[in-house]
Structure formats: C-alpha cells, structure tokens
N, C-alpha and C positions, 0 to 999 in steps of 0.2 A: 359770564353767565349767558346760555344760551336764549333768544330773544324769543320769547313767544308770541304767534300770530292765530288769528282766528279767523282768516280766509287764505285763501292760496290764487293768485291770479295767474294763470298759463298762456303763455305765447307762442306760440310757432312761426318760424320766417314765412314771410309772406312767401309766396313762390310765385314767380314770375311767368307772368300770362301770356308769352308768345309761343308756349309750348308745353305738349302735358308733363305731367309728373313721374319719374322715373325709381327706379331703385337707390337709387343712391341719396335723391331726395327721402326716400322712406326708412334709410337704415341712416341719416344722418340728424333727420329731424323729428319725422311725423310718429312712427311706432314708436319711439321710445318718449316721446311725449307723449302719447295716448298712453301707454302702460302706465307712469307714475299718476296722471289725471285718474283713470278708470282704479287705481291702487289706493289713489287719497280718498275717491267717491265709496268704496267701499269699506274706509276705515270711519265713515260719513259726516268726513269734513267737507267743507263749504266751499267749492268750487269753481274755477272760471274758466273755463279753456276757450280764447278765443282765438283767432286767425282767417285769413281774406286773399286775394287776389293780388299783388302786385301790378297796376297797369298801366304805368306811366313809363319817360324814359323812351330814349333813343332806339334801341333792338325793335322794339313796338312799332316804328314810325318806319321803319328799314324795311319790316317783314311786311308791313301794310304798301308799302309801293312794289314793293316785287311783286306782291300779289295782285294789284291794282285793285286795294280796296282801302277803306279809310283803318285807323287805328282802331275806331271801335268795333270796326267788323272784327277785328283782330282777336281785342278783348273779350266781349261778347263769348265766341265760338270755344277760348280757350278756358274761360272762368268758367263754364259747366262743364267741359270735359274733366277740370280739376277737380272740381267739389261734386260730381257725382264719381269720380273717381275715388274721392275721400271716403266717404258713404261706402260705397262697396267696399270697401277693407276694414269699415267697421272704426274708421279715425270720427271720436262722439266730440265735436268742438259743439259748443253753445253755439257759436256765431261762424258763419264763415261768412264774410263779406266783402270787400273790393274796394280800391282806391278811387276807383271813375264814380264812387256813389254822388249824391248830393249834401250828404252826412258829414262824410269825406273831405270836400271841396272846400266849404265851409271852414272847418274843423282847424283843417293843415293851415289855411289861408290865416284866419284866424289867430293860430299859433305864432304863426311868420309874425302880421302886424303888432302882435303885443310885444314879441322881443326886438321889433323892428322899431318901437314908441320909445322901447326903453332905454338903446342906443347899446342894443348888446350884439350889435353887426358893426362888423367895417365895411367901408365900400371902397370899392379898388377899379380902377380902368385901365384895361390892359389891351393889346393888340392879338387878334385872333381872324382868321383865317375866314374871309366871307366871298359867298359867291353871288357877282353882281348880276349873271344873269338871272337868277331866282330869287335876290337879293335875302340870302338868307346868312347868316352866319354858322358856320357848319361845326358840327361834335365831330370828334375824330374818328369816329365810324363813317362819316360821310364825307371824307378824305382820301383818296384813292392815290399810291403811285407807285413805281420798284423800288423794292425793299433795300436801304442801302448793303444788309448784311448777306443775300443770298442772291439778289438780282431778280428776283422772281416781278413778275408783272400785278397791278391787282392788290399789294398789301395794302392794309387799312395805315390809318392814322395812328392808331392806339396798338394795333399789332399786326406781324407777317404769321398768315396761315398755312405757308408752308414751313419754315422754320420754325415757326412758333419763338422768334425774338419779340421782347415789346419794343416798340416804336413811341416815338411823339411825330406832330405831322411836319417839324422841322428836318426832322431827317430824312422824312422820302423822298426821293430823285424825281424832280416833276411832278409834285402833287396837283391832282386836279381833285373836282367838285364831281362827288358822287351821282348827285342830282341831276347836273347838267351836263355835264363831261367838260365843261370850261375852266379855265386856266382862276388862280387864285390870287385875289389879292389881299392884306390886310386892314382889317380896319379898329379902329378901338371900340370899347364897347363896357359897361359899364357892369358890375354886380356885388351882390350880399357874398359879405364871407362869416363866421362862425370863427371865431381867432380863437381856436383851440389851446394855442400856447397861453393865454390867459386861465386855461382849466388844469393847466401841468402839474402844478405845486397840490392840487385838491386835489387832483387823478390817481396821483401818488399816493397819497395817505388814502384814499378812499382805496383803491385797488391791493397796490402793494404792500401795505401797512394793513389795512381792512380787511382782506378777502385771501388770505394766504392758504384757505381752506379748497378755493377751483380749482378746477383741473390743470395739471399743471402743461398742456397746452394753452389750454385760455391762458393761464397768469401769463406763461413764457412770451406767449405773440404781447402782452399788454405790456409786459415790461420793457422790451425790445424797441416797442413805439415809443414809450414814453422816453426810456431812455435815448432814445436817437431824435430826440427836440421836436415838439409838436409842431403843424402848423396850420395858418388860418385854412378852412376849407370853406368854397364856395356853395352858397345854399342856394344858386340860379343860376339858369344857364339862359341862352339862345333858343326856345325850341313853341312850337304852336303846338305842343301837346305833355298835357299836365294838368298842374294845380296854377293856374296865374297869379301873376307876385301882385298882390295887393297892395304897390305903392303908385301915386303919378306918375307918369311919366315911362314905364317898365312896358310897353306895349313888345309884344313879341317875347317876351321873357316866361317863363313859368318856374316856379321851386323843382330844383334838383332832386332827383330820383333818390336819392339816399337821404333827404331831408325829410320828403314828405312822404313815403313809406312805411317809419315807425312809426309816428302820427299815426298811422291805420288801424296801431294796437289800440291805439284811445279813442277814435272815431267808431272801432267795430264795437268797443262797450258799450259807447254811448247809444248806439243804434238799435242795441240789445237790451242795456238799461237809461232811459234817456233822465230817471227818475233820481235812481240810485249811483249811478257809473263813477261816482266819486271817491264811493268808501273803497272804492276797487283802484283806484291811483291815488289816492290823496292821506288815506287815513297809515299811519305806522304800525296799525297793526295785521294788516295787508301784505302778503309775501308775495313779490312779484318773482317769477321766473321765467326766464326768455329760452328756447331752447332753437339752436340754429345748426349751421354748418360753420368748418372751422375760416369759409371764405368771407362768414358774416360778422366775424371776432371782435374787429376793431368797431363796426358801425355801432357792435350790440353793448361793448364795453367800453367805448371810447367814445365815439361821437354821440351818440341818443341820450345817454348820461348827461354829457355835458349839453345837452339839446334841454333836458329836465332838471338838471343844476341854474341851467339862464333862466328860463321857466320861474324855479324857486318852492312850487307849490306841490311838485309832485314826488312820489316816494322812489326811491331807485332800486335796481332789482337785485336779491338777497343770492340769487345764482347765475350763471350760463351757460347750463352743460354742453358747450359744444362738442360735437363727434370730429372727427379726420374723415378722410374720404373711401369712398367705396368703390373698388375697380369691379370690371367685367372679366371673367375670364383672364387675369393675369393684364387686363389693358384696362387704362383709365377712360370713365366713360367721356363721351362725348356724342352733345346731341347732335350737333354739324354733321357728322361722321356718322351718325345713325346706330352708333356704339352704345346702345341700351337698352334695356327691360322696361319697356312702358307700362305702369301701372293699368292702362285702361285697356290694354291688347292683352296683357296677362289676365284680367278678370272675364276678359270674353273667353281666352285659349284653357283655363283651369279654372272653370265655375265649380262652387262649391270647398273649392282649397285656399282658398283667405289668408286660415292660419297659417298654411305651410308656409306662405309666403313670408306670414310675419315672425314666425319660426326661426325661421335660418336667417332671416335679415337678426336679427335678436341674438340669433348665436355665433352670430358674425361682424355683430357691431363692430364698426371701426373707434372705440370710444376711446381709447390709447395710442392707435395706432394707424393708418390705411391698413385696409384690410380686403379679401375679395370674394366677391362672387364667381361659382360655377354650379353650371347646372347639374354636374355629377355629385357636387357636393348636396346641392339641393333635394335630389332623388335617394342618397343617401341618406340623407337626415330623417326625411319622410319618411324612406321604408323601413329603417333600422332602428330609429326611434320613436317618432310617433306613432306607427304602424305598430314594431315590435313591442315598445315597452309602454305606452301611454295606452292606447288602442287595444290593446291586445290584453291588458291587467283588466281597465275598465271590466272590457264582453264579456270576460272568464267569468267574473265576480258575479254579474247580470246575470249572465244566461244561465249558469250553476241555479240561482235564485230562482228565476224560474223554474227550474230542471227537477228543482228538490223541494220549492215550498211557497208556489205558485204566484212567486214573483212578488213575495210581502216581506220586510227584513223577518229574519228570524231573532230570536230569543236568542239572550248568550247562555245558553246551557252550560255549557264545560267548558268553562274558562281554565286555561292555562298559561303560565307564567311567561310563555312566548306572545300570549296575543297583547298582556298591556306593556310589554316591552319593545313590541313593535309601535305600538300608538304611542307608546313615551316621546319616542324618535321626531316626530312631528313637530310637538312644540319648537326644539331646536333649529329643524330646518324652517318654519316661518320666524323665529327670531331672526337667524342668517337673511332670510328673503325681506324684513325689514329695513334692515343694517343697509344691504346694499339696494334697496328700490329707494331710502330716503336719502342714499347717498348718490345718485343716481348709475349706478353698476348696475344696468337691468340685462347682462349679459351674466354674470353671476347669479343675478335674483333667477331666473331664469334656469341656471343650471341647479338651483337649490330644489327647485320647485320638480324638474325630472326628478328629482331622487326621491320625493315621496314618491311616486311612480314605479320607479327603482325599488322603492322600499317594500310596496305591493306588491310587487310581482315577484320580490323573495317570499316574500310571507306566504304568496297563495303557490309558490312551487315547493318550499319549503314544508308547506302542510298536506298537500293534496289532499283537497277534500274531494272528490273526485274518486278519490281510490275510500279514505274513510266513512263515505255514506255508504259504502258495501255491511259496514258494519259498526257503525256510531252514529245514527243523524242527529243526537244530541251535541258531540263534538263537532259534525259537518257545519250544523246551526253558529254555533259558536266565530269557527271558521270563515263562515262569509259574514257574519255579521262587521266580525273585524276590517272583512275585507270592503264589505259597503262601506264603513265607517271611512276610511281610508277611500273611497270613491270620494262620498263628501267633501274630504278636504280639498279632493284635486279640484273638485266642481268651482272652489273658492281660490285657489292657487292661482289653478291657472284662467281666472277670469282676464287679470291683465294684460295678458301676452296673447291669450288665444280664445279672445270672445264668442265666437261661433262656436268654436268645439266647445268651452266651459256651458253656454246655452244648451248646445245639445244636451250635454251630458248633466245638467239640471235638469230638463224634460226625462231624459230615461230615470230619473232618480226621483222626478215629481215632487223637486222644492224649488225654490225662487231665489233673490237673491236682496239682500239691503244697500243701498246705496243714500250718496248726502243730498245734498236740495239738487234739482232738476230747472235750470235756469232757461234752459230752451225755449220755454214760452214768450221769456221775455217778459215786459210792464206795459204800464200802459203807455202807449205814445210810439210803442215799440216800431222798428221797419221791416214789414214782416218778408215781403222775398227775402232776405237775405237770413230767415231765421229759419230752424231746422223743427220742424212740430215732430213733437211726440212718439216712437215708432217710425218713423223716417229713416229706413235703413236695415237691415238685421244687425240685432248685436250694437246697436248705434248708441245706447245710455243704456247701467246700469241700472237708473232710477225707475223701475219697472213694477208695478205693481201687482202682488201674487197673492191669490186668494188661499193660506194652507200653509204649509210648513215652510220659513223662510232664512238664507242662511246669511253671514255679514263676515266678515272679513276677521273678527275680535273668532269667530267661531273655529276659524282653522285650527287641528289641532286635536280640538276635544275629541272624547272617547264615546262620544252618545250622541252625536249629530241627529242622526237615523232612530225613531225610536222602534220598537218590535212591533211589527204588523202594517208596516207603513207599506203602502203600495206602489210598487214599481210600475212605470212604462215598458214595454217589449224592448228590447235591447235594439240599438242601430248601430253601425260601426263609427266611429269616429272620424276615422282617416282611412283613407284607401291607395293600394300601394302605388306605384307609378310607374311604370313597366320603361323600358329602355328606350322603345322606340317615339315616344313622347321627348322626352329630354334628348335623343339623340339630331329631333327634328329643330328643335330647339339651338343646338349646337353647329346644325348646318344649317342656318340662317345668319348666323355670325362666321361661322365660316367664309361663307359667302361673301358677307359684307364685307371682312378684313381683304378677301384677296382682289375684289373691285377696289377699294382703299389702294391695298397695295400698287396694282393696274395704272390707278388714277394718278401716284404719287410717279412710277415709272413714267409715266406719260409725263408728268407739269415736269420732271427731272428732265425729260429729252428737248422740253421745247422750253428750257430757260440755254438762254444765248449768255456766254461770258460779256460783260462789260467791255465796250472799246477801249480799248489803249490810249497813253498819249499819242497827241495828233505830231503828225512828222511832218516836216517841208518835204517840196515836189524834189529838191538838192536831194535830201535824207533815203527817198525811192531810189532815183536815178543810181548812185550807188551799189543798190542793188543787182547783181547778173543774174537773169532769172532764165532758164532756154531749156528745149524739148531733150530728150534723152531716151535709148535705148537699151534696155537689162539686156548684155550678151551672156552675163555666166551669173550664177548666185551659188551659195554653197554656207553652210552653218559655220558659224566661227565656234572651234574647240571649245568644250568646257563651258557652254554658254547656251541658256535656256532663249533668249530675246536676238541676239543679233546675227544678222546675216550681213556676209561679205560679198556685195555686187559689183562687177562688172561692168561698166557702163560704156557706151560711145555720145559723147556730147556733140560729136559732128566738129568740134573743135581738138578733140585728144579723147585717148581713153582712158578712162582714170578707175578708180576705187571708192565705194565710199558704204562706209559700216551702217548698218541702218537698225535700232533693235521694233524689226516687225517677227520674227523669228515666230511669236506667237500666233501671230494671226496670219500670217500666207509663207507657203514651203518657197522650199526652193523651186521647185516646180514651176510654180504659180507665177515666177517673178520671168523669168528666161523668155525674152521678147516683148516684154511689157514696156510702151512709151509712157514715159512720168514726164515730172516738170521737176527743176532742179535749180540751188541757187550755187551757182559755178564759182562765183567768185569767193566763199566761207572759207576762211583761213584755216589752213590744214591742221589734221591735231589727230592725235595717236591714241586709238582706241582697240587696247588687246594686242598691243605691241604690228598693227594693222594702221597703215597712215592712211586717215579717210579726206578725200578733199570734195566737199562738196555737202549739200544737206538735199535729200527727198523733201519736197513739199507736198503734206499730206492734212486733212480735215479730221480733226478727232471728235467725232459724236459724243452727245451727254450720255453714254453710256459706256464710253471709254474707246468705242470701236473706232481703229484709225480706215481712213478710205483714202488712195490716192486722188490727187488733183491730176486730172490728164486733160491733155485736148478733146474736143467734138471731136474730133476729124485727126487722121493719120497728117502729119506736118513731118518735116527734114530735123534730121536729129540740129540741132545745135541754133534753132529756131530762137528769135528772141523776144520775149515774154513782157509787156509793159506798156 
C-alpha cells in the first residue's frame, strides 16, 4: 500500500563554496529539483525546498592561503555569487542558507554531543602525518611529493593531477608539508568515527529490501557499498576551520566536512522555521527527498541515514534521485581546468534566455546515463524548438486574435469534430507528464509537455484560419479559440521547466497561476538574510498573487480555460533565435582553453625527468669504455624505416655500429659528425649487419633522440669518465 504524506520536504546538495556553480551542478541537481518543487506547488501541496552553502572543509582553507586571505573571505565572495546565481535561473528554494551561519554552528555541534553522550562513536588513535614547523597535522591535500606512478613533481596526498591516479600520502616519494615546504613526521592523534558496519544489517533491509523502486544507479552504487563490508568513518579530523568537536580536550579538531554538511539540511529549516521545523523531519507523514549528484550517493544513502538512524528521532528520506554526470563538449567538466559553463558568466553572456538554459539541460539530463553538453546542440534546440514549435504556435494563435477580434477570446462558433479531438489529446499528455514528474523522469515530462505544443501547431497548420477568415470568421472564431485554449494549457505545462517563459506567456494570456503555501517568509524568530522575501527574483515562486482569471495545475487539459471575451495582452515572442556567431564565440573559448590545456600538459610531459636507476659502484662505471668517435660513411640499412649503418673511426679501429636514428637525421646529416660511444658493448647482429658499439644519445620527453657530443672538437678515440 502506497504510504501517503501531507507535506513534501526538498533538498538540494549543498554546493561547495570555493567556487561558483556550473552546468553540470544544474543538470545534475538544481533544475530538476526546482521542476518537481515548482510541479508539487502547483498541484498545491505543502512544500519545502530547502538548500545553503557548503563551507567548511579543507579546498576552502587551500584556496584561502593561495589567495592570502582567510576562509571566510572565501566563503563570503562565493555564497553570493551562488545564491544570486540561483535567483537568476529562477531555482525558488524557501531557504538558501550556509554552514558558517550561527544557526549552523550550534545545530551540527549539538548533534555531535548527543550521539557523542550516547556512546554511538568509537574513538580511535592513529598515526598521521604532522608538520612540526607549523605544528599542524595535515589533510592529504596539504601533502605534497612525486607521484609514485608517473614521476611528476607536486602530486597531492589524496591524488596526482597529472595522471589522475588516486594516492594515499604513503606512497609519495618525499612527502613534504604543503604549508611549510618541511619534511614530515608522524604523530598520533586522536578521533570520532561513525562504525558504519554497526548500521549494515538495517542498511540492507531499509535500502535493498525497502527501496527497490530508486534508481537503479543509486540502488547499484548502495548495494555495491554494502556488499563490499562497511566501515567505521571518521566524523573529525585536524583542521582550525569548521564546526568545533564539542568534546574536552579536541582543541584544534572540528567535525568532518561530510558530517556536518547534511546537518545544513536541518539547520537551514530551522532557521526558516525555528517554530515549526519539526513536523518537516520528525513527523512520518512528511516525505523527505534529497536530490544530488551521483558523487553524493553514498553520503546521501548511506552515511546521513545512518547519521538519522543513531539520532533515532528523525524520518529518513522516501527518495534520491541522483543524476550521472554531465560533460562539456564530449569532455568531462572540470573546474581546475576551466572546463565549464559558469552559471553566473552565462546569465551576464544570455540575459533574458534562463529557460534555454534550463531547456536543454532537461533534455539532456544525464538521469540514466553521463550525458553532454554542446553548444550547437543548445542553438539547435532553441532555434528548432523553442523558436520553431513553442514560440512560433504561441504568436500565430495571439496575434491571429488580435488580427481578427481585437485581441479578446472569441466565441466557439462552429465547432468541428477536429477541435474537441484535438483538446481530447491533452488530458493524456498531462497524465504522461504526471507519471513521469512524480517518478522523477523530468526529461520525459518535459518531452510530453512539447507535444501539446506539437499538438498546436498541427491543429493551427492543419486548419488555417488564416486562409478561413477570407470567408467564415464564425469558423475562424472557433479555430483560435481552440488554439488559445491550448495556449492555456502550455502557460501551466510548462510552468515547471521553463518559468520565465510560462510567466510571459500568462501576461500575454492575462491569467495568473495557483500554487501551495509560500514558506519564504518564514515564522516568527525566523533568520532573515538568509531568507528569500517575496518577489525576490523573476519567476522565483509560484505562490503569486493575481487579481482575475487564475489557472492551477488540476486545470491543464480542459476545454474552457479562456472564457469568450477575455482580454488578451499584445503578443511578445517568447524566445528568440540565436544566430551562429553567438554560440560559435562560445565554442572558441573552449577551444582555446582545451589547446592551452593541451600546451600545458605537452610542457609538464617534457619537464617530468625518468626516475634514477639503481645506484652502481664506481667498479660498475669503470667497466664502462666510453670515447669520442667520428661518422666517416652512413647509409640506410635495406628494408628498414629506423636504422642506419655508420661508419665510424674510434681513433682505436674502425668499426660498424647499427643505430635506428633512420628517422630523425639522414644520412647526410651523420657523415662527419663526432659522437660519444660505449666501445667496449658486446657485439651482436642486427639485420644480418654485426654492430659493435652503442651511440650515446639523450632521448627528450617527447621522444626526440639528441646526440651526447663534446663542447669542443677532441681526438677521435678520447676517453670519456
């Protein structure tokens, strides 16, 4: 029996505040969370969408010393570039608030000491990696050495940036201290862990047994973990920036970034509702849904769970639609790399285009699969569909109305057995768009919703009134009626996916919209920066009040939305197309970046040195004949792309010796050239050619061989040592 609830509470991963928010943040988490909230608000259920800043944690503390400033300068600069970024895309959370609050502090702290009384931590002392001259105990980010797998100089503790192997800081060759540049010692050091393996047996049945219905990447990554034996994790670490562990004795410690994080979800309630924030965690008939990325899986299904199972009081969440990931241009983004679509650089570069945005991130969800971004696709979508069939049905329908009956619905005169066949069609496609928003497939819902669009713009090519008011405007009347009617629905369709343009195109229609309670004010006791008032944004809540004809979500469908003589607004376009050399400038910006990347990557390749060899005794050398030599002849050895047969006078004998440089110097090139040679190399037959002798030559990280020669002209047969 399915379990019924009477509120719905929404979460979004926090997003981390050392940097703004990109595309792949918004096709993974934020759009498709705002569609089902702005979808439940207009079926006018009771609502909670809340979500905050992430800004604790090591990256924070990294980027605040390269910059030479503190953490909170950090935070600060980056929690408003994120939440007015939110705002502008029209993402309507109740709460958007931040872990650095005081709310916050509390709250996390708090949490810690009661599971901390209850004896639902173990404590463990282990040996880690501190550096005495700054006497700090370092996170593996602040662990520096060569990588053991590629040699490169500079890899972290946790991972090499050129390979991209992971690391632990055991295996880097010469770890030193980020901070200071000093050599490392260990020391032990004491913390909270979370004995996971103690929640296995209930993880099981709650997840695997309970939840067979997620997607089946969440379940797979859930089952995967559980089955491969949980184990304790650490809920504190080493670090002077955070939530501080609220036990004696823990100076210099603070709670772990993945601990006190989802805490933000319960803290940004409370801050919102300091009154009520209970019935929204606490009560069972409360549907909590987390919506993240698929790199948040385990914290959001595995550990916070069992963070609210030790707890005991709190309800656990009924979904977790995670998404997979979103590339750029056939490349996975990365912000290191500068390999992304900033939300806040695209709302400056395409003011007015929101939706498009949210458009094609929607019809590109990665919600099965990675999936990617390109900006031809994006120009595409715009001109071809919004433009062509949403845009383009709307104006016809409007401006006809104006054109023929001074922009007031008309009267359905001469109904024909085509018009309530088309409006039949309707109901169907928002059942579909039901099906898949409450399942959360809002890339489907999405494709449902063009097809009334679709379905308009047969109906008004299919009829042409246009050509029929030459000689019926009883039938003309008829004709757009239907086709306003079918405006209406889209005004409610597509409120989810694409709020600004659904707004518009309520104003040119001159109705409103119904939505469920509007929480944004907040109670009393409330914290108001961090609370969103009223009108805060375009397009930012549904819950809008409209003085005159208003439509709700239960209305999609019907045949009479619009009633006859209702007045129309002048028509505006909707969308406008986007011409090439927009998106082409677009495309040579990443251009750009990939081949400086590329540049960058050719460079750190030529100046990583091979690792020394085993060490030889001075015996081991000596052995060695090492002495000057002259090329008198050289000439291509048959049948052979690489090897030339030289000629040589050692000053001792003249001898032979096969060399494959064939590709990089002619023969030409070689005929008088003094080299350096190891005389003494046991002879050995290459190409039916007996070579005695080996060229000593420098092979570049780029494959290029270069002779070893003397400064200065020397007597052939010189010795070298």
């Amino acid at each position: 029996m399915e379990k019924k609830f009477n509120r719905t509470l929404v979460t979004c991963a926090l997003p981390y505040a050392n940097g703004p928010v990109h595309i792949g943040h918004l096709a993974g988490v934020y759009v498709p969370a705002d569609i089902y909230v702005r979808y439940l608000r207009m079926r006018g259920e009771d609502v909670l969408y809340v979500c905050g800043s992430d800004e604790h944690g090591v990256p924070i503390t990294i980027k605040a010393q390269k910059e030479g400033c503190t953490p909170q300068d950090i935070v600060d600069r980056y929690h408003k570039i994120i939440k007015d970024s939110f705002t502008g895309l029209g993402i309507n959370f109740d709460i958007y608030s931040r872990t650095s609050s005081k709310t916050h502090h509390k709250n996390a702290a708090d949490y810690f000491r009661k599971l901390y009384d209850e004896g639902k931590f173990i404590e463990k002392v282990s040996e880690q990696y501190y550096d005495e001259e700054t006497k700090t105990f370092l996170a593996d980010r602040y662990i520096t050495g060569t990588c053991p797998k590629c040699g490169a100089e500079g890899a972290y503790g946790d991972q090499c940036e050129k390979c991209g192997a992971t690391l632990s800081p055991d295996e880097l060759i010469n770890p030193k201290s980020a901070l200071s540049g000093g050599e490392l010692v260990k020391k032990e050091t004491k913390h909270w862990y979370l004995p996971l393996d103690q929640y296995e047996k209930w993880l099981s049945e709650w997840i695997l047994e309970g939840h067979k219905e997620w997607r089946s990447n969440v379940y797979g990554q859930c089952k995967s973990w559980i089955d491969g034996g949980l184990q304790p994790r650490a809920v504190s670490r080493d670090l002077n920036w955070g939530v501080p562990v609220p036990v004696e004795g823990s100076d210099g410690k603070v709670l772990y970034v993945w601990f006190d994080a989802p805490i933000g979800y319960i803290s940004n309630t409370q801050e919102l509702l300091p009154v009520s924030w209970e019935k929204w965690w606490k009560s069972e008939d409360t549907k909590l849904v987390h919506f993240i990325g698929k790199d948040n899986i385990v914290f959001h299904c595995i550990v916070f769970p069992s963070m609210l199972k030790a707890d005991g009081s709190y309800i656990l969440p009924d979904n977790v639609p995670a998404n997979e990931f979103l590339n750029l241009e056939g490349d996975k983004i990365s912000t290191s790399r500068g390999w992304a679509v900033w939300l806040h650089e695209y709302l400056e570069q395409f003011p007015g285009q929101e939706d498009v945005l949210r458009y094609v991130l929607t019809a590109n969800a990665p919600e099965t699969k990675d999936n990617d971004f390109s900006w031809k696709d994006f120009q595409a979508r715009n001109n071809s569909e919004l433009v062509a069939i949403l845009g383009n049905f709307v104006n016809r329908a409007v401006v006809l109305t104006h054109k023929y009956f001074e922009g007031k619905v008309p009267a359905d005169l001469k109904p024909e057995a085509v018009d309530a066949e088309t409006l039949a069609q309707i109901r169907p496609l928002r059942e579909a768009m039901e099906k898949y928003l409450e399942g959360y497939k809002f890339r489907e819902a999405l494709k449902e919703a063009m097809n009334i669009a679709r379905l308009g713009n047969k109906y008004l090519t299919d009829t042409e009134p246009w050509k029929v008011a030459k000689t019926d405007m009883g039938r003309t009347a008829s004709i757009l009626n239907v086709s306003l009617q079918i405006c209406a629905s889209l005004a409610i369709a597509f409120e989810p996916f694409l709020p600004f343009s659904a707004e518009k195109l309520r104003s040119i229609l001159n109705v409103g919209i119904v939505a469920g309670a509007d929480h944004r004010a907040g109670e009393e006791g409330a914290t108001s920066e961090n609370i969103y008032t009223a009108g805060e944004g375009a397009a930012l809540h549904t819950g809008v009040s409209f003085e005159g004809l208003a439509l709700s979500w239960d209305d999609l469908g019907n045949a009479s939305l619009l009633p006859a003589g209702h007045q129309l607004n002048p028509a505006t376009l909707l969308f406008g197309k986007i011409e090439d050399e927009v998106v082409d400038a677009q495309i040579a910006r990443l251009e750009a970046i990939r081949a400086e990347r590329e540049a960058a990557a050719k460079a750190a390749e030529a100046a990583v040195v091979t690792p020394q060899k085993e060490e030889c005794t001075f015996d081991d050398f000596g052995k060695m004949d090492i002495r000057t030599a002259t090329v008198l002849e050289a000439e291509r050895v048959p049948k052979t792309d690489k090897l030339l047969k030289l000629t040589i006078d050692t000053g001792i004998d003249k001898r032979v010796i096969v060399s494959g440089i064939a590709e990089q110097y002619s023969p030409e090139e070689m005929v008088g050239k003094q080299i350096c040679i190891l005389a003494n190399l046991a002879p050995r037959k290459i190409r039916g050619i007996e070579s005695k002798g080996m060229i000593l030559m420098a092979r570049q990280n780029d494959g290029k061989m270069r002779f070893i020669t003397p400064a200065e002209t020397l007597c052939n047969g010189a010795e070298i040592g």
